[in-house]
C-alpha positions in Angstrom: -12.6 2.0 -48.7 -14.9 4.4 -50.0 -13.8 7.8 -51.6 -16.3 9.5 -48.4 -14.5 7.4 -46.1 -11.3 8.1 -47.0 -11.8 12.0 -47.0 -13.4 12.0 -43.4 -10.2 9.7 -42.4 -8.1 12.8 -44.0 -9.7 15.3 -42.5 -9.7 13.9 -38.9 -6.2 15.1 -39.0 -6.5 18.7 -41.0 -9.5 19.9 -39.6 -11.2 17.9 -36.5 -7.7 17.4 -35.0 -6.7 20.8 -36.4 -4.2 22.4 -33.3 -4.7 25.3 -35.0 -8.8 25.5 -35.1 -10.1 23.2 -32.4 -7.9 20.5 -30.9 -4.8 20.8 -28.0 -1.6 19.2 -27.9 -2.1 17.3 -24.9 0.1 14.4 -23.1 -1.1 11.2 -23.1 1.3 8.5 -21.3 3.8 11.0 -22.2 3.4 10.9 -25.6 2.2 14.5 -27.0 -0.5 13.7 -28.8 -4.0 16.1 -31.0 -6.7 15.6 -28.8 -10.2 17.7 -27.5 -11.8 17.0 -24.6 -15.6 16.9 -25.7 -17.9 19.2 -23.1 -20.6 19.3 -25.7 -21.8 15.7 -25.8 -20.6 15.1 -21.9 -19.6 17.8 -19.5 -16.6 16.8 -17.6 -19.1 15.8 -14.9 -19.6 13.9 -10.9 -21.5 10.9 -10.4 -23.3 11.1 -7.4 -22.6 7.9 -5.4 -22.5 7.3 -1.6 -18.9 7.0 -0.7 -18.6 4.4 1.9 -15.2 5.5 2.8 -16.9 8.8 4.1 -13.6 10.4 2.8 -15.6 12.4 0.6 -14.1 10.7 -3.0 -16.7 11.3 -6.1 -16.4 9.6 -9.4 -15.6 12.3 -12.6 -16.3 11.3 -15.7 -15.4 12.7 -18.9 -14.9 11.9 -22.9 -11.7 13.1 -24.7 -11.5 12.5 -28.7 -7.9 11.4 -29.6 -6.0 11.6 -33.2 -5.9 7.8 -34.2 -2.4 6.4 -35.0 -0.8 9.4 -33.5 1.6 7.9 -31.3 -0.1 6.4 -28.4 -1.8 2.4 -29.0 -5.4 2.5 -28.9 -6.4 2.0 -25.1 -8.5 -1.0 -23.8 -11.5 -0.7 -21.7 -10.1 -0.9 -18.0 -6.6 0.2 -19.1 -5.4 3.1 -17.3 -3.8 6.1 -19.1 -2.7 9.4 -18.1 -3.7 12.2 -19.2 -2.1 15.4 -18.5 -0.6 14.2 -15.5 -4.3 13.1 -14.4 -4.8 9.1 -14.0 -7.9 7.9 -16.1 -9.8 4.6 -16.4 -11.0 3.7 -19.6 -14.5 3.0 -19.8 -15.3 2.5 -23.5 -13.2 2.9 -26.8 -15.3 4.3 -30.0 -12.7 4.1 -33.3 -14.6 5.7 -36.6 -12.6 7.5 -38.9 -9.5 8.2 -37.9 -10.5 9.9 -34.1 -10.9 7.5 -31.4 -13.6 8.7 -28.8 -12.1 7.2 -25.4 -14.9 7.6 -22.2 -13.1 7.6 -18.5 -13.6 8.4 -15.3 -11.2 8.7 -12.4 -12.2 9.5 -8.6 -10.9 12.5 -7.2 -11.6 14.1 -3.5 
């Protein structure tokens, strides 16, 4: 591994998954784990689709960046995970340099 690689795997943990600059503590399958919910690249945002139930459900997607190896397994695409306290599909799993960046989307009413 290169010496530019290994810094960047470093500092995913002392300053992108810093608690105390920009990532949370947050509970992931009840597991506390360093993790940011990303509103710059995709705003926490609703699909518009035609809900054939007419019960009014939309579709919310979102993308939350997760400290690798920090106590939960590296989630699958179509695995559900819980995030605090809010059930999550996983859509697509990104893994570079020590940060996974995990896309999901849950329905809510």
């Amino acid at each position: 591994m290169s010496f530019f690689k290994q810094t960047l795997r470093k500092e995913a943990s002392t300053v992108f998954m810093n608690l105390a600059e920009f990532a949370d503590l947050m509970e992931i399958n009840g597991v506390p784990v360093p993790a940011l919910w990303d509103d710059t690249l995709q705003a926490m945002a609703e699909r518009s689709a035609t809900d054939p139930t007419g019960f009014g459900i939309t579709l919310q997607t979102a993308v939350l960046f997760i400290l690798e190896g920090a106590g939960v397994p590296c989630p699958l695409p179509d695995e559900e995970i819980i995030v605090e306290g809010c059930r999550y599909t996983v859509i697509k799993v990104d893994q570079a340099d020590g940060i996974l960046r995990l896309e999901l989307e849950r329905h809510t009413a």
